[in-house]
N, C-alpha and C positions, 0 to 999 in steps of 0.2 A: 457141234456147230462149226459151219466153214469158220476159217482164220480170216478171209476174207469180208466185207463188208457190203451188202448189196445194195447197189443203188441204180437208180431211173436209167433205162436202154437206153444208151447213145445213138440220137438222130443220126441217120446217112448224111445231112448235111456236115456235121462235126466230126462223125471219119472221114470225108473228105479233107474238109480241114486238115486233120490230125496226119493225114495218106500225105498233103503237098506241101506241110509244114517244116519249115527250113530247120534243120537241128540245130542244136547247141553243140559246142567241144567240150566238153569233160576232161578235165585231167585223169590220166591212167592211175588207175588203183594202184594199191604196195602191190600185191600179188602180177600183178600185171607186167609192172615193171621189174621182177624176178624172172617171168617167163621171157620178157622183151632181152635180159642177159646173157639169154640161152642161145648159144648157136641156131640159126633159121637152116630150117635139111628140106632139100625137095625130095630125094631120097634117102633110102637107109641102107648102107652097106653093110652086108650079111657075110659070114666066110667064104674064103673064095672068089673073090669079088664079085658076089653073087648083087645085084641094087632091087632092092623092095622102094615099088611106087608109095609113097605117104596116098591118104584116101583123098578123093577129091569128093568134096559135098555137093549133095541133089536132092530136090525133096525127092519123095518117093507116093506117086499117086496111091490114095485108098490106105493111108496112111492116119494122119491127123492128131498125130499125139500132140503137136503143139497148140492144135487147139484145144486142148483139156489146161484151163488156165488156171483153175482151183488145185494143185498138186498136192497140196498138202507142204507141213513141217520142215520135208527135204530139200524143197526151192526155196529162193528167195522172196520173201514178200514182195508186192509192187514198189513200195516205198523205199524199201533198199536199190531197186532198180535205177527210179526215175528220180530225175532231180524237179522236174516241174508237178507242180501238183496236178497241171488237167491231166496228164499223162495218167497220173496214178488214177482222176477222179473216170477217166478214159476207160482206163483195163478192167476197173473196177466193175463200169457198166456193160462191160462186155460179157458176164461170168453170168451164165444160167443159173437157174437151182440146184442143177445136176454137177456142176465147174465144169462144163463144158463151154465154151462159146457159144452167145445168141448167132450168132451167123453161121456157124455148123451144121452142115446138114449129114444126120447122122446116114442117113438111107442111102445118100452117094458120098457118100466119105468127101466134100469137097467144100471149100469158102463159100459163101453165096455174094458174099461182097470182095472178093479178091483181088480184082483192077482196083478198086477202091478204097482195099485193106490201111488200120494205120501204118506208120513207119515201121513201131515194134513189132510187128506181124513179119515184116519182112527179114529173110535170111543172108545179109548183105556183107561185104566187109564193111564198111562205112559205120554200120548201126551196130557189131557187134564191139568197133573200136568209142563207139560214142557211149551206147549202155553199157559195156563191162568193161574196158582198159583194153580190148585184144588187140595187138598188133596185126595189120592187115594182111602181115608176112605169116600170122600165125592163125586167119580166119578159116582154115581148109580144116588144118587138125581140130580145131576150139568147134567149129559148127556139128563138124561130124562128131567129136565127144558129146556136145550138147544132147544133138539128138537121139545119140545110141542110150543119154541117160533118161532122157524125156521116155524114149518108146519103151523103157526096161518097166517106167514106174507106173506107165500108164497100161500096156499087154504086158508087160511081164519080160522074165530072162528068156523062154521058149518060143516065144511069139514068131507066125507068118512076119508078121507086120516087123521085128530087128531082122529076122532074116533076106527078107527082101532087102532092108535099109543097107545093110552087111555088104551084101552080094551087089548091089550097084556102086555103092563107092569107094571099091576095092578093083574094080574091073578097072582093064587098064585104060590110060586114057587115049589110045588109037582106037581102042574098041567101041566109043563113046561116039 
């Protein structure tokens, strides 16, 4: 049985809500404040004074591992996440039978509520410094980890779907 709890689909009117809802500040995590210690690199100097671009994050269309919100054991629960309860009673409602998202449509790989998506839906520095501690200097490397870990658990290490992810946010950024 899912880890998660199922409850009653959240109204369009209450993702809205949830989409224009002014966040709270959180204080940064211990881990957070480890990574915040860390020198900030826009790039990485290889031998030779060779510089490697750091990834810049994109979603990647026909993708959608982040709407697979049931992950299992290896993510964090909701409750770990959010400090509000609608939040949690929120994500909750959002979790099909399948832990896919009701607003997923699997047949066009796309949101069907997206303009409208809640906040945690969205790939922001703003929301990633509010829900996990990330410094906003550190939202490019942190988003693209995230989701190189999402797409691995959801298609797998071989997957079309990391390769695309891979190959666009590694391109440089003139080429964009």
């Amino acid at each position: 049985m899912s880890h998660l709890m199922m409850v009653a689909p959240a109204s369009l009117p209450a993702l809205r809500l949830a989409a224009k809802r002014p966040r709270r500040q959180r204080p940064p995590s211990k881990t957070a404040n480890k990574a915040q210690n860390q020198k900030p690199s826009e790039t990485t100097v290889l031998g030779f004074g060779t510089k490697k671009k750091d990834p810049v994050w994109q979603c990647v269309q026909n993708c959608g591992a982040c709407c697979k919100l049931d992950k299992g054991p290896a993510f964090p629960y909701p409750e770990e996440i959010f400090e509000d309860p609608s939040d949690v009673e929120l994500y909750k409602s959002l979790i099909g039978p399948d832990g896919w998202c009701i607003h997923y449509e699997k047949s066009t790989r796309k949101c069907s509520i997206y303009a409208d998506r809640p906040y945690f839906c969205r790939v922001e520095p703003g929301i990633f410094e509010e829900l996990y501690g990330i410094d906003k200097k550190k939202f490019q490397k942190e988003a693209c980890s995230s989701c190189v870990d999402t797409i691995k658990a959801v298609y797998g290490l071989q997957s079309k779907e990391l390769d695309n992810f891979n190959h666009a946010i590694w391109r440089s950024k003139s080429s964009q």
